[in-house]
C-alpha positions in Angstrom: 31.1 21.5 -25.9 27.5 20.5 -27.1 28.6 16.4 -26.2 29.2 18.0 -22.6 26.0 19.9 -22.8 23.6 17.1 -23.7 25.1 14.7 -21.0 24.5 17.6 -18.1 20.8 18.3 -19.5 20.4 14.3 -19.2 22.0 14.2 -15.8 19.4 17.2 -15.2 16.4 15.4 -16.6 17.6 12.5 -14.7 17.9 13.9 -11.1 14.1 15.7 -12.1 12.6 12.5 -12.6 13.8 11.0 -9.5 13.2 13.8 -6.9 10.1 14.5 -5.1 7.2 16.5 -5.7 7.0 20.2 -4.7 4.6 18.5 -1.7 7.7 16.3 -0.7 5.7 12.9 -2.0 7.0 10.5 -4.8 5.7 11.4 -8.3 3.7 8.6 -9.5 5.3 6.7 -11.8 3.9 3.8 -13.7 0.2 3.8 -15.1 -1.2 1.3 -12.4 -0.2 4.2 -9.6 -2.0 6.9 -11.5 -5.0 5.2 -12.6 -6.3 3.9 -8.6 -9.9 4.9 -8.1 -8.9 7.1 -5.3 -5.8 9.4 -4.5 -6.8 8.2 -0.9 -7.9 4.4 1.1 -10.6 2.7 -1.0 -11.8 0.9 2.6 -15.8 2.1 2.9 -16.2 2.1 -0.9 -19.9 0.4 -1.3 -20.2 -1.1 -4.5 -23.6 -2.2 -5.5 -24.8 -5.4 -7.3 -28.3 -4.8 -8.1 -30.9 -6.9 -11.2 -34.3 -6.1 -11.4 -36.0 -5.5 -7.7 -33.0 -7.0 -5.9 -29.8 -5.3 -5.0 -26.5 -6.0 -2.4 -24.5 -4.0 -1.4 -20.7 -4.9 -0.5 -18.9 -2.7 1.7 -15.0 -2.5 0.6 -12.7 -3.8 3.5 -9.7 -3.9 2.3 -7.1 -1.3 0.6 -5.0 -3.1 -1.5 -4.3 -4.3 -5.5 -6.9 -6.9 -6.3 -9.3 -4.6 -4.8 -8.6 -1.4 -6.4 -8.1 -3.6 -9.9 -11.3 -4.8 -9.0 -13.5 -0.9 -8.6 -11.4 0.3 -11.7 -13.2 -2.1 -13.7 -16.6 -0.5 -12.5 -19.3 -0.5 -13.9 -19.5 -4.0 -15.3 -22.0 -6.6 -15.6 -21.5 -10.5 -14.6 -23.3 -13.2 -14.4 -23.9 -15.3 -10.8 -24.2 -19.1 -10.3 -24.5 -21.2 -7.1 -21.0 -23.3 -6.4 -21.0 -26.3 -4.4 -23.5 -25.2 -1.7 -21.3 -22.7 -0.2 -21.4 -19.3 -2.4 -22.2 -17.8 -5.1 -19.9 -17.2 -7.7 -19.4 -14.5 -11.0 -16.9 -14.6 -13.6 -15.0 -10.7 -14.0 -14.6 -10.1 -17.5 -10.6 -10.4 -16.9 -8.4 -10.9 -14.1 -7.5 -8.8 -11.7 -3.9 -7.6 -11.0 -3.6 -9.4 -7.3 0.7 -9.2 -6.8 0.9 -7.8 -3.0 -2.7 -8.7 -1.9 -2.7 -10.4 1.3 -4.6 -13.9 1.0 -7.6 -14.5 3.7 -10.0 -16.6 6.0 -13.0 -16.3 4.4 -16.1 -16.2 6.6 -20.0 -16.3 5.8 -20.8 -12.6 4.4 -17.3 -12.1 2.6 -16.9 -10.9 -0.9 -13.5 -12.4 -2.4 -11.6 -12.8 -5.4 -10.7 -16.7 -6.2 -7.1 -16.5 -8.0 -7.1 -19.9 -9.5 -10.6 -19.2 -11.5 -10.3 -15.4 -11.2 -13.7 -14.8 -10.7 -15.3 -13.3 -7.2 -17.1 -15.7 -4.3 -19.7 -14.8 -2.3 -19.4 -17.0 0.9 -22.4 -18.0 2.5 -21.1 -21.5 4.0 -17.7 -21.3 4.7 -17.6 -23.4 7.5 -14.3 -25.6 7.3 -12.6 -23.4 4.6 -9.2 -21.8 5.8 -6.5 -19.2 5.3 -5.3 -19.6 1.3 -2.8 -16.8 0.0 -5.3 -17.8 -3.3 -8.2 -16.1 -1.5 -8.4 -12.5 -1.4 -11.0 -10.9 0.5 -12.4 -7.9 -0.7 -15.2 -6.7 1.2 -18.3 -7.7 3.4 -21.9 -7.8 2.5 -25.3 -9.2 4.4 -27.3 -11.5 3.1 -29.4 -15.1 3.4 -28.4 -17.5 0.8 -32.0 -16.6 -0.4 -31.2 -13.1 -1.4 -28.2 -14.4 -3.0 -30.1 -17.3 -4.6 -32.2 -14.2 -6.4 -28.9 -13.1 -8.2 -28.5 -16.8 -10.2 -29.1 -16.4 -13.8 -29.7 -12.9 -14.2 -27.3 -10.3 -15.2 -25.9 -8.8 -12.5 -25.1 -5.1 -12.8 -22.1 -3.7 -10.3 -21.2 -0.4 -9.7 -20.1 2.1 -7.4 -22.8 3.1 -5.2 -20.9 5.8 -3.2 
């Protein structure tokens, strides 16, 4: 009798696990679905990048793994550095979990995250560069190449700004 008993509590414990919540969504399972900045979209998010006198903001345009990876890592500081006369780029202090990102076209103004080097881009000059699934877009900012130029060399703080 208690051989019969433990295989119907597992069978219980089994069916729990799998069943939806009281609110009829699917319990969170793994630690990547419970740790997401937001319960909700992350598109709007502004994160700020700010040294000194100078700060740019980046306005999140995209709801998907690379960029949530990318706000739970917030605060952080990185360094920026110009990169072949066509954006600026900083190193993330590890990669970012990308699977089921959707690559991009990047455009002047775009904020993205460079698989091959994991680091992010800041495209200024992105005339003749096309789609890549390595090229994630992240969000949109607005700046001259001179505001960005301001960034180079100086640590870089980034953060949530609301």
């Amino acid at each position: 009798m208690k051989r019969r008993s433990s295989g119907v509590l597992l069978l219980a414990l089994a069916l729990v696990s799998c069943s939806p919540s009281p609110t009829g969504e699917a319990t969170p399972t793994s630690t990547s679905e419970t740790s997401s900045p937001a319960a909700g979209s992350v598109m709007g998010t502004v994160v700020r990048f700010s040294t000194g006198s100078t700060s740019l903001d980046v306005t999140i345009g995209e709801d998907n793994p690379a960029t949530r990876d990318f706000l739970s890592m917030l605060p952080l500081t990185v360094a920026v550095e110009e990169f072949a006369g066509r954006e600026k780029i900083a190193d993330l202090p590890r990669p970012l979990h990308y699977e089921g990102s959707p690559g991009s076209d990047p455009e002047n103004g775009d904020l993205i995250y460079f698989v091959p080097w994991e680091n992010l881009g800041f495209y200024y000059n992105a005339s003749g560069i096309g789609f890549s699934d390595q090229t994630i877009h992240l969000g949109r900012y607005n700046a001259t190449p001179e505001e960005l130029a301001r960034f180079e060399g100086q640590e870089v703080r980034v953060e949530v700004s609301r």
